[in-house]
N, CA, C and O atoms as a GROMACS GRO file, in nm:
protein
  312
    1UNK      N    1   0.201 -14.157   8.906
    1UNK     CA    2   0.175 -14.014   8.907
    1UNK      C    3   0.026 -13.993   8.932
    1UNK      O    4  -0.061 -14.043   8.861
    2UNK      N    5   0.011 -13.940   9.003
    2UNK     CA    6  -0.116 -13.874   9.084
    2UNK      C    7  -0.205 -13.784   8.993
    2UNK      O    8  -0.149 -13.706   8.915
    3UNK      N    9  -0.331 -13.789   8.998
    3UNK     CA   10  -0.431 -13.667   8.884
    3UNK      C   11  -0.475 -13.571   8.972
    3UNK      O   12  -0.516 -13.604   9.083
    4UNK      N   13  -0.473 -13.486   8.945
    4UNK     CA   14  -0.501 -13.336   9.012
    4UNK      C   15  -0.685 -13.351   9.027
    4UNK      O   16  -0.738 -13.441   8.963
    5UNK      N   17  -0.762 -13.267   9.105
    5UNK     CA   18  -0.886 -13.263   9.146
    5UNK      C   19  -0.908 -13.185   9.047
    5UNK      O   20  -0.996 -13.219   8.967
    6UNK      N   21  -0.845 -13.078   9.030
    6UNK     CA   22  -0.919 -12.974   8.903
    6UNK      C   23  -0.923 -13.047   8.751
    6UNK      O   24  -1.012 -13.036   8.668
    7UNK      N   25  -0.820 -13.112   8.743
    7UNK     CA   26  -0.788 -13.184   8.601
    7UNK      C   27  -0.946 -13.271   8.603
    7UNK      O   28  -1.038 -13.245   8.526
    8UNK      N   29  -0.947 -13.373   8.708
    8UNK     CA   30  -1.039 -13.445   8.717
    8UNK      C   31  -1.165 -13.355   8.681
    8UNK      O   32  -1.236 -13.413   8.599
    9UNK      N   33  -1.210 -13.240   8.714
    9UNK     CA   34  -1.334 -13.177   8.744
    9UNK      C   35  -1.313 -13.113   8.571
    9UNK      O   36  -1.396 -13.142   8.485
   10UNK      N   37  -1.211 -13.038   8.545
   10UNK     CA   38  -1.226 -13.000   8.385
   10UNK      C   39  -1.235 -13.094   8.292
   10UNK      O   40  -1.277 -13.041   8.189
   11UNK      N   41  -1.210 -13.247   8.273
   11UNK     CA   42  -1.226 -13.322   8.209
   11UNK      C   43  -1.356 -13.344   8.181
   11UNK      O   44  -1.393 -13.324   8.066
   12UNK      N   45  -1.458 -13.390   8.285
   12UNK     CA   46  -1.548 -13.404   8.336
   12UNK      C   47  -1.674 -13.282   8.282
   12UNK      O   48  -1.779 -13.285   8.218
   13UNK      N   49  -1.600 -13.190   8.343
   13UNK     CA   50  -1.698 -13.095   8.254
   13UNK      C   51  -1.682 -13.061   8.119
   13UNK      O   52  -1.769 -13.001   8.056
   14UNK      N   53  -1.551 -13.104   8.063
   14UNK     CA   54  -1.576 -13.077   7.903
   14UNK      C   55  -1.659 -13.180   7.812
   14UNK      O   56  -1.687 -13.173   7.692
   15UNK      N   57  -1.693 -13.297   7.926
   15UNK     CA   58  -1.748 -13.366   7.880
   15UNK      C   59  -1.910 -13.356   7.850
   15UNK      O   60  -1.977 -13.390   7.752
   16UNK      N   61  -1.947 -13.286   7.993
   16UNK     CA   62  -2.053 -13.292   8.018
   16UNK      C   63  -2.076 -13.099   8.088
   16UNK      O   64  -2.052 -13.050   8.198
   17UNK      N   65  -2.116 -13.057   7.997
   17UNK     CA   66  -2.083 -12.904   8.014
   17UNK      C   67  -2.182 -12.847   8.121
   17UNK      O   68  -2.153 -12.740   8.174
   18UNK      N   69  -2.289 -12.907   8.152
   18UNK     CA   70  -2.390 -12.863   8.221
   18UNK      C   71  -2.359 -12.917   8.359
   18UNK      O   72  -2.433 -12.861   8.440
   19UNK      N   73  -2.283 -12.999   8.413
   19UNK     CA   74  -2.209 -13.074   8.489
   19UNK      C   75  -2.192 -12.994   8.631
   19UNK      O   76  -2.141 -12.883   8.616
   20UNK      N   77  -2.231 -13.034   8.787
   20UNK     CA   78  -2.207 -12.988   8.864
   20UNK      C   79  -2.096 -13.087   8.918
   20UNK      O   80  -2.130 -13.198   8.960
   21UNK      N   81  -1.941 -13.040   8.918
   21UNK     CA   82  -1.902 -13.146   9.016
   21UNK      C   83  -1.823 -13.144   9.152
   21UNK      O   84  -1.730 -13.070   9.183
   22UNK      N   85  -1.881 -13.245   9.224
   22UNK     CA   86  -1.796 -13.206   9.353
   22UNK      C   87  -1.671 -13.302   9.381
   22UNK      O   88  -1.684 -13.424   9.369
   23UNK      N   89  -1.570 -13.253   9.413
   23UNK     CA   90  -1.440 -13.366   9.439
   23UNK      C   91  -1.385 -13.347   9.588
   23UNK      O   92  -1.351 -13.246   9.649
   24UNK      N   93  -1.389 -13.486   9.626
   24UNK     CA   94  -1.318 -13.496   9.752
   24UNK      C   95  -1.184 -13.548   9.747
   24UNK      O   96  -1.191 -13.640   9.665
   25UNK      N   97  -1.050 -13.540   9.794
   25UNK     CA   98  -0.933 -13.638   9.823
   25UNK      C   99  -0.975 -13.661   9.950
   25UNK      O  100  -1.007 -13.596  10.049
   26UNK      N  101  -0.963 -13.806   9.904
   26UNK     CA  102  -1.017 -13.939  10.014
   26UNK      C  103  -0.914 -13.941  10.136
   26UNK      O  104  -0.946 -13.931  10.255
   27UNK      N  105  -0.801 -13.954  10.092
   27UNK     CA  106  -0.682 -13.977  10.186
   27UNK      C  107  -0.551 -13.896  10.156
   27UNK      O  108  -0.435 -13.936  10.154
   28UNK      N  109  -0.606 -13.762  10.133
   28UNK     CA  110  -0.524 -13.690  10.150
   28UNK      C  111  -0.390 -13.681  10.038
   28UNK      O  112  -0.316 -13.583  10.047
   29UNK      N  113  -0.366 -13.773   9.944
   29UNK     CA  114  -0.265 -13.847   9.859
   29UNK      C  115  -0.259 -13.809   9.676
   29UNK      O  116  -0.192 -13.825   9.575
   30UNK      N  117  -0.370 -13.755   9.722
   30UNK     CA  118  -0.383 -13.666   9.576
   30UNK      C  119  -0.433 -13.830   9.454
   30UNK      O  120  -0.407 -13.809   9.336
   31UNK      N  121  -0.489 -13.955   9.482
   31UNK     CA  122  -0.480 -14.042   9.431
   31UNK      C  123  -0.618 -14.154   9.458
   31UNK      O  124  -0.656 -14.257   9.402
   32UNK      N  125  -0.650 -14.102   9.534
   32UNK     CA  126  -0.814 -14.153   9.584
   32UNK      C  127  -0.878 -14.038   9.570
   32UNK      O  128  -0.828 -13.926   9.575
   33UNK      N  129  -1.031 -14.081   9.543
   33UNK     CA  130  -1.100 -13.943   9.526
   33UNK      C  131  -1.241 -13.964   9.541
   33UNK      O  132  -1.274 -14.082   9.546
   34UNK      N  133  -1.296 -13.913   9.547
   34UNK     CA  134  -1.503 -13.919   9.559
   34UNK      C  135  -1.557 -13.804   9.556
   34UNK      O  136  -1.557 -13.712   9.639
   35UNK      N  137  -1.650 -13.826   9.349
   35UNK     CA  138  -1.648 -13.742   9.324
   35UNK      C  139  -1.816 -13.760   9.337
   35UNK      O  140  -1.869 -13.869   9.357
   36UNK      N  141  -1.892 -13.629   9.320
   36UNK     CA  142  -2.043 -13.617   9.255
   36UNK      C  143  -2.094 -13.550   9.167
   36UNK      O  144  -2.110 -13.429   9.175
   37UNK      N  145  -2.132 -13.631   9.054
   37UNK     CA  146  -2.131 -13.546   8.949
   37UNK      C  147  -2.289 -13.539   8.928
   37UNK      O  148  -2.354 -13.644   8.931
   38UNK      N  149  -2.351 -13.419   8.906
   38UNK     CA  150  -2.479 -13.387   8.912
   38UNK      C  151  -2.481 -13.342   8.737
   38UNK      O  152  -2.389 -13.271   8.698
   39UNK      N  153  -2.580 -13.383   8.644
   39UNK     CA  154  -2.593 -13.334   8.558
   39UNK      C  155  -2.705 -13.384   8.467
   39UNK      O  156  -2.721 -13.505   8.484
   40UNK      N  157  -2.809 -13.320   8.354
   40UNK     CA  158  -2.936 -13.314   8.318
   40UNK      C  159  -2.870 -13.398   8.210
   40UNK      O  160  -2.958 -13.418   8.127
   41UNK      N  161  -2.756 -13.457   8.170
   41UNK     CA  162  -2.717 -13.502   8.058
   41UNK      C  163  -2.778 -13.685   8.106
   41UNK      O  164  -2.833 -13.761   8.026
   42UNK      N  165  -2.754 -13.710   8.215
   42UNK     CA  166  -2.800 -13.857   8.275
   42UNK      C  167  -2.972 -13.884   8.285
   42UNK      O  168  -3.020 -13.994   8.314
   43UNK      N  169  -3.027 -13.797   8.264
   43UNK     CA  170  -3.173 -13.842   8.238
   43UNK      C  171  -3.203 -13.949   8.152
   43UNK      O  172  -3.154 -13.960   8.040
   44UNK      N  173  -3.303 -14.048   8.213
   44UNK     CA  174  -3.275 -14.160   8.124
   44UNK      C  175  -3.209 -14.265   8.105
   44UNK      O  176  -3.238 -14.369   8.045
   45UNK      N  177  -3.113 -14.231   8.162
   45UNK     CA  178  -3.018 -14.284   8.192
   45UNK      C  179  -2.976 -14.409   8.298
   45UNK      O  180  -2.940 -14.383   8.413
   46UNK      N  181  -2.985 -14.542   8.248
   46UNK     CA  182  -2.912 -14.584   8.402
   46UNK      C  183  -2.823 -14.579   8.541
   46UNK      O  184  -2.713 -14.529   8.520
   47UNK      N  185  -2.830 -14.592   8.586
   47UNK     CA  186  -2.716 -14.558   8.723
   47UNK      C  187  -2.533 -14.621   8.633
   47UNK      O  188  -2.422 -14.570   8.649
   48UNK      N  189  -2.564 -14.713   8.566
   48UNK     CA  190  -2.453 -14.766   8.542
   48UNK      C  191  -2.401 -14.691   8.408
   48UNK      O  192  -2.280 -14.668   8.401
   49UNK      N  193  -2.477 -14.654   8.309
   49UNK     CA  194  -2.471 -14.574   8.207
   49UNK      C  195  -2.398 -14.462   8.301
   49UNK      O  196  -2.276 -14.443   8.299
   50UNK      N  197  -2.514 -14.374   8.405
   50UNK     CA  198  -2.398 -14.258   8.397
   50UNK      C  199  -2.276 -14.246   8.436
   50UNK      O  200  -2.205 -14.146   8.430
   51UNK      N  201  -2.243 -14.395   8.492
   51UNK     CA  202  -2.099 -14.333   8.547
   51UNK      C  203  -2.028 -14.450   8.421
   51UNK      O  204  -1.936 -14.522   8.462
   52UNK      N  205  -2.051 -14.459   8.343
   52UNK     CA  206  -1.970 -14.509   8.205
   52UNK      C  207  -1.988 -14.355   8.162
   52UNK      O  208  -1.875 -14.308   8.152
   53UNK      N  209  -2.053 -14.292   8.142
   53UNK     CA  210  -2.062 -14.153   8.059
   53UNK      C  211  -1.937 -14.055   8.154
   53UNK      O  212  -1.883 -13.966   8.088
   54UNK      N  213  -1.902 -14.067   8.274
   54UNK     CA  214  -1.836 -14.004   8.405
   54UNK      C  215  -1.661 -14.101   8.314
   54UNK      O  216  -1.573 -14.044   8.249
   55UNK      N  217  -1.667 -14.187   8.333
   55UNK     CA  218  -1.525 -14.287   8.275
   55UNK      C  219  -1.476 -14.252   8.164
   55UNK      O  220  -1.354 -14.238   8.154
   56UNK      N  221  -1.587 -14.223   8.026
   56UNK     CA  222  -1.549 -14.171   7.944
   56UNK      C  223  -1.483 -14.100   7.937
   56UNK      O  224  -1.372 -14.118   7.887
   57UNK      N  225  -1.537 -13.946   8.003
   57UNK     CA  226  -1.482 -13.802   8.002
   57UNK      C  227  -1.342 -13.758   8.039
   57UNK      O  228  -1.270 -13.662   8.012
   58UNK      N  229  -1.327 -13.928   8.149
   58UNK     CA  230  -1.172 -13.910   8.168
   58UNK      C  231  -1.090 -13.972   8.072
   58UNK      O  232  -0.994 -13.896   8.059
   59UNK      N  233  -1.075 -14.063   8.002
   59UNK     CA  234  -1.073 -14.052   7.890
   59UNK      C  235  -0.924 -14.144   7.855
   59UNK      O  236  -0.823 -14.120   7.789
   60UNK      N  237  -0.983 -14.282   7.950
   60UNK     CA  238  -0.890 -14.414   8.019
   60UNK      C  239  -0.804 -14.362   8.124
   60UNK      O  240  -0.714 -14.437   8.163
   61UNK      N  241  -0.814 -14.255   8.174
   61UNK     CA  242  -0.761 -14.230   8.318
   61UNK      C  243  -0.741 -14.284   8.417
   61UNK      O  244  -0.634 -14.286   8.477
   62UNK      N  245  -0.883 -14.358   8.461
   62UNK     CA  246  -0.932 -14.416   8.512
   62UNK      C  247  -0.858 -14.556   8.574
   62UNK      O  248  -0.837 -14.626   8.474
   63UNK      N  249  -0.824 -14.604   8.656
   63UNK     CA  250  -0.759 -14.742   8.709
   63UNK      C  251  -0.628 -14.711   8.627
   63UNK      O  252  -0.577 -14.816   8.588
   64UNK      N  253  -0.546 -14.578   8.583
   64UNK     CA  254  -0.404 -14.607   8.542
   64UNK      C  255  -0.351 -14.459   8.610
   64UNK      O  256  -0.285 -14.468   8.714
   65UNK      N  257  -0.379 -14.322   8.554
   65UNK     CA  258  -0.308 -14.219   8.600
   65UNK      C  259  -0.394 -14.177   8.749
   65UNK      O  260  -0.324 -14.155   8.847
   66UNK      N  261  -0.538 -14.166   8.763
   66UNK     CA  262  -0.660 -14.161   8.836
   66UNK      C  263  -0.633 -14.334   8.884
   66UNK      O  264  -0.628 -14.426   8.803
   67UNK      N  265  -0.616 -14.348   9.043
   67UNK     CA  266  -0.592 -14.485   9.063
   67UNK      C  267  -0.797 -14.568   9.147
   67UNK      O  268  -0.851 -14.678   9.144
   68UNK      N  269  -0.840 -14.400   9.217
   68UNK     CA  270  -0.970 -14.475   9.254
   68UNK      C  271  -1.027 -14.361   9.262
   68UNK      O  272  -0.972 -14.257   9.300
   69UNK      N  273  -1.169 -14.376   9.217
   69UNK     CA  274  -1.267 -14.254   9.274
   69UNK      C  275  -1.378 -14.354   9.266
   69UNK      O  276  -1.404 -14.445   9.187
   70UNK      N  277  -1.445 -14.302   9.387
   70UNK     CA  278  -1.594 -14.329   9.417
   70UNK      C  279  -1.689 -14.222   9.378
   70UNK      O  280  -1.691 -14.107   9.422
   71UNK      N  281  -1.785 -14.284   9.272
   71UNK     CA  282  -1.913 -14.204   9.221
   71UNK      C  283  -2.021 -14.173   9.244
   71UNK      O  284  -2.101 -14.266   9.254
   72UNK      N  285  -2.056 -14.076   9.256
   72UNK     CA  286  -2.197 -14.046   9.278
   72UNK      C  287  -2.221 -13.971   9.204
   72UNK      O  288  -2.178 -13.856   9.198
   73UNK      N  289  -2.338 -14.058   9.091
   73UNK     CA  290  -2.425 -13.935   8.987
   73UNK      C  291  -2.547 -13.899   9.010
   73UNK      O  292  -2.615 -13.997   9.040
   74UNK      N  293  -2.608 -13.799   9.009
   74UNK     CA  294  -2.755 -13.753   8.998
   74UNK      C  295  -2.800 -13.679   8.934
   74UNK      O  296  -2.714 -13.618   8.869
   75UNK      N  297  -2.946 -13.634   8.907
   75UNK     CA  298  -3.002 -13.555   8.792
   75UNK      C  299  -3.043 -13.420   8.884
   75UNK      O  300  -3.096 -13.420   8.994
   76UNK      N  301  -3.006 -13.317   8.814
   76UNK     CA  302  -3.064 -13.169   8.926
   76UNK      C  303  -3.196 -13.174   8.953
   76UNK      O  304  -3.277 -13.247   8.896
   77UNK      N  305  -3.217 -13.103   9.033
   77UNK     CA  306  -3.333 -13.123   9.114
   77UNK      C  307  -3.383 -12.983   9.043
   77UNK      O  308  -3.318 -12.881   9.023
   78UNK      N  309  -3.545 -13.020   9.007
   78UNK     CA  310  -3.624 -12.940   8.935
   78UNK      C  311  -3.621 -12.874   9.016
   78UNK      O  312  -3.683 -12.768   9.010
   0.00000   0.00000   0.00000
């Protein structure tokens, strides 16, 4: 069973409330995805930290109901 883009994006932001995110379906399949999540919560933060903080929010989704997404995190631009 396939995860919805919005599910993905409300998870995400309940996690991280200040959270800009963008979602793509990769192949059309509702099951690949590439997302970018922009948010002031990753300051400090390693590259690898934030997208463990991004894994969290889904909340073991991730490699079982959510089968792939490609990440991109960044911090807003002052």
């Amino acid at each position: 069973m396939a995860m919805d883009a919005h599910e993905i994006e409300r998870m995400i932001k309940a996690a991280l409330p200040d959270a800009t995110v963008e979602i793509r379906d990769l192949a059309g399949d509702g099951d690949h995805y590439a997302a970018t999540v922009t948010s002031a919560a990753f300051r400090g933060k390693s590259r690898v930290q934030q997208h463990q903080m991004v894994y969290a929010a889904l909340k073991g989704n991730m490699g079982g109901v959510l089968h792939a997404l490609a990440l991109t995190t960044a911090l807003p631009q002052d």
